[in-house]
Each structure stands twice: as structure tokens, then as C-alpha cells.
C-alpha positions as CSV (number, residue, x, y, z in Angstrom):
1,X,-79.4,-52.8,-53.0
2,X,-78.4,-54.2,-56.3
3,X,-81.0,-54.0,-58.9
4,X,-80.4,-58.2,-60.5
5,X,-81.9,-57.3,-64.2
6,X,-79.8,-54.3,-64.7
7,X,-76.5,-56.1,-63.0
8,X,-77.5,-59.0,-65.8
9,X,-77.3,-56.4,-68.1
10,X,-74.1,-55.1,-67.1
11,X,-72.4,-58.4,-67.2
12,X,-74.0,-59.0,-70.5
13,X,-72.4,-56.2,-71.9
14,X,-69.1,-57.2,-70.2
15,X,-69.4,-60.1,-72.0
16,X,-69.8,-59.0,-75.1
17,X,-67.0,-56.6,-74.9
18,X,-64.4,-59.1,-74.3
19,X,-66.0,-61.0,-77.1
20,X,-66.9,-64.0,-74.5
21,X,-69.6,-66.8,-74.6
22,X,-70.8,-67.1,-71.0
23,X,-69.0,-70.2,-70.8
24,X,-65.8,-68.9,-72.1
25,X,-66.6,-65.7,-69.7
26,X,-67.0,-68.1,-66.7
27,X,-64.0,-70.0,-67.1
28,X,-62.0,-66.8,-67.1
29,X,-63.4,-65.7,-63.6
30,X,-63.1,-69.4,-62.2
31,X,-66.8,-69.8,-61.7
32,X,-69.6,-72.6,-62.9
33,X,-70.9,-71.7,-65.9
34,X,-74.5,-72.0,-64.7
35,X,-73.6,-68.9,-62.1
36,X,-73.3,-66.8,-65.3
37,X,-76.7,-68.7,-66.6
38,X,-78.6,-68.2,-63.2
39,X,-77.5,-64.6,-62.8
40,X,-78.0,-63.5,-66.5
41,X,-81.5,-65.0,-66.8
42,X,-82.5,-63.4,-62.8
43,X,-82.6,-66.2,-60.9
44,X,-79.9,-65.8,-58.9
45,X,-78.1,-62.4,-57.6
46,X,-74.3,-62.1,-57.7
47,X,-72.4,-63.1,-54.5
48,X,-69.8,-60.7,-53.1
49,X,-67.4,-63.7,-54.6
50,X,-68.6,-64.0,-58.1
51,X,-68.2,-59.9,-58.8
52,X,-64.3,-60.0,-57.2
53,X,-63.9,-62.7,-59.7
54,X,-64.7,-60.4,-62.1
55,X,-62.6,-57.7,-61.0
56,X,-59.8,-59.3,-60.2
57,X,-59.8,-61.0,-63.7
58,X,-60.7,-57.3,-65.9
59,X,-59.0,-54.7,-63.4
60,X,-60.4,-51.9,-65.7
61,X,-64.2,-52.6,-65.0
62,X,-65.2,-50.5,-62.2
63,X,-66.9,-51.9,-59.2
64,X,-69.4,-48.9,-58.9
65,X,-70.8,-49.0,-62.8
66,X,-71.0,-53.2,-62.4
67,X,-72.8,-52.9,-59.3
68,X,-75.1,-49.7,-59.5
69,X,-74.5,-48.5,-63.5
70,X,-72.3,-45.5,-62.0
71,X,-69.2,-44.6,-63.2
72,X,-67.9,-45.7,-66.9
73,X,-66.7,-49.3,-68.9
74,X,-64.4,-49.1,-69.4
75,X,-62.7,-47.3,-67.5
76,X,-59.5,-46.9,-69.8
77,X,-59.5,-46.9,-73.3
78,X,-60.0,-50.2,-75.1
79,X,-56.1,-50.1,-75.9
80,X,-55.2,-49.8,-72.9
81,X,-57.0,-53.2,-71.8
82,X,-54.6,-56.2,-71.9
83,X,-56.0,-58.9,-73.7
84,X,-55.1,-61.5,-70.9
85,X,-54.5,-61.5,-67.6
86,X,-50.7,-62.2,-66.6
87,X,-51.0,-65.6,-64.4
88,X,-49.8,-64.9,-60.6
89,X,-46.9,-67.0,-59.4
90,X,-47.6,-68.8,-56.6
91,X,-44.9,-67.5,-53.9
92,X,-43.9,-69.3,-50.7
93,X,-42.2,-67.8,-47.9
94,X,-40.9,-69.2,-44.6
95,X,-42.0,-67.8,-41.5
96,X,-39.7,-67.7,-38.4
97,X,-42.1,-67.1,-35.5
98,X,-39.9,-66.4,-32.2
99,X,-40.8,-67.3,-29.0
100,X,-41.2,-63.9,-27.8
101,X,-41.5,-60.6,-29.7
102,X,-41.9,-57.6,-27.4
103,X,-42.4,-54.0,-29.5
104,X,-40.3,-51.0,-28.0
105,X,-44.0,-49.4,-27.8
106,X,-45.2,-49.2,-23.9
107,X,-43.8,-53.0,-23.3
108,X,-46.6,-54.6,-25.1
109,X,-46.0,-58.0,-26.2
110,X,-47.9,-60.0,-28.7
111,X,-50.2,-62.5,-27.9
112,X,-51.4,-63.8,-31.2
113,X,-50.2,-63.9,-34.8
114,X,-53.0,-65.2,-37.8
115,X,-51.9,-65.6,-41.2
116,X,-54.4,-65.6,-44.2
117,X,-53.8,-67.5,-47.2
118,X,-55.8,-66.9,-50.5
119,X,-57.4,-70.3,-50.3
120,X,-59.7,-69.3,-47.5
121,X,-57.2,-71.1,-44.7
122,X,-55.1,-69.5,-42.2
123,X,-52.5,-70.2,-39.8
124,X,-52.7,-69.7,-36.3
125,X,-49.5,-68.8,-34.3
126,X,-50.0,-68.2,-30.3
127,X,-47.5,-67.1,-28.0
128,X,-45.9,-70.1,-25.9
């Protein structure tokens, strides 16, 4: 389980090695800048969320030293880190679902397709 005041501690000290205000901080990770409040001062714990947000936005922190104090920060040398993160480009793609699709393997066919999208919705494809 994730001790809160040393996790607070952590992400203090992630803060201050980007140079960050908590508010500048949250706005980088895409979160409300009283999560960074609540979780600094201990009165809330981080959700699973709230540290991918942080990994996702600072690749070289390590999941195991932010979570437990294992491991190193960084994990590459400070000039290795890039100052900002390169924005993704949202990408598109058209799906063609046939009717039927039936694998060479043992005459299986498929029943059901589901596609995730990084919003949290998905797309449901059933065979007709």
C-alpha cells in the first residue's frame, strides 16, 4: 500500500524539479489543481489516474520510486529530459468491419470485435 505523506513528498520534489507551482504542475498533467492540494497536504491519496497523468506527461520518472521511493529520479540525466512534452496528434482511421471474418486457425470465426478509444468510450462491433 502507498504510504500518502511520503507519495506527497515525492510529488513535491517532482515539482520542484521541473521548477512547477502546483498549479502550473496540474495543468501539465490535466488535472484540478486542488488534486495536487488535497494529495500534497494528505487528505486525499492519488488515484491510479492522477499518477498515469504524471507518467505519461514526465516519461523519465519512474513508476516504482513515485509510488514506493524505489528506484531513482530521475531516471536519466537531467539533459536528457525534454523540457516539453511533444503534443500527440489526434489520428483517425476508418475501419472496414466485414461481415464475416473466419481465421485459417481450426475454423474459428469471430463473434465480437471492441474498440477502445482514449476517451474512455468504445465501439462495439458484433457479428451479423
Amino acid at each position: 500500500m502507498i504510504n500518502s505523506d511520503d507519495f506527497a513528498k515525492r510529488l513535491q520534489k517532482v515539482i520542484d524539479f521541473y521548477g512547477e507551482s502546483a498549479s502550473s504542475f496540474s495543468e501539465k498533467i490535466g488535472v484540478q489543481r486542488s488534486s495536487i492540494s488535497h494529495i500534497l497536504s494528505g487528505r486525499n491519496k492519488p488515484s491510479l489516474d492522477f499518477v498515469m497523468k504524471i507518467l505519461d506527461t514526465f516519461p523519465e520518472i519512474e513508476l516504482y520510486w513515485l509510488l514506493n521511493g524505489k528506484g531513482n529520479f530521475p531516471s536519466t540525466t537531467s539533459s536528457d529530459i525534454p523540457e516539453t512534452k511533444t503534443p500527440e496528434i489526434p489520428f483517425e482511421e476508418k475501419i472496414e468491419v466485414p461481415k464475416t471474418i473466419t481465421p485459417p486457425v481450426n475454423n474459428k470465426t469471430i463473434e465480437r470485435i471492441v474498440i477502445f478509444y482514449t476517451d474512455g468510450t468504445f465501439k462495439n462491433f458484433n457479428k451479423e
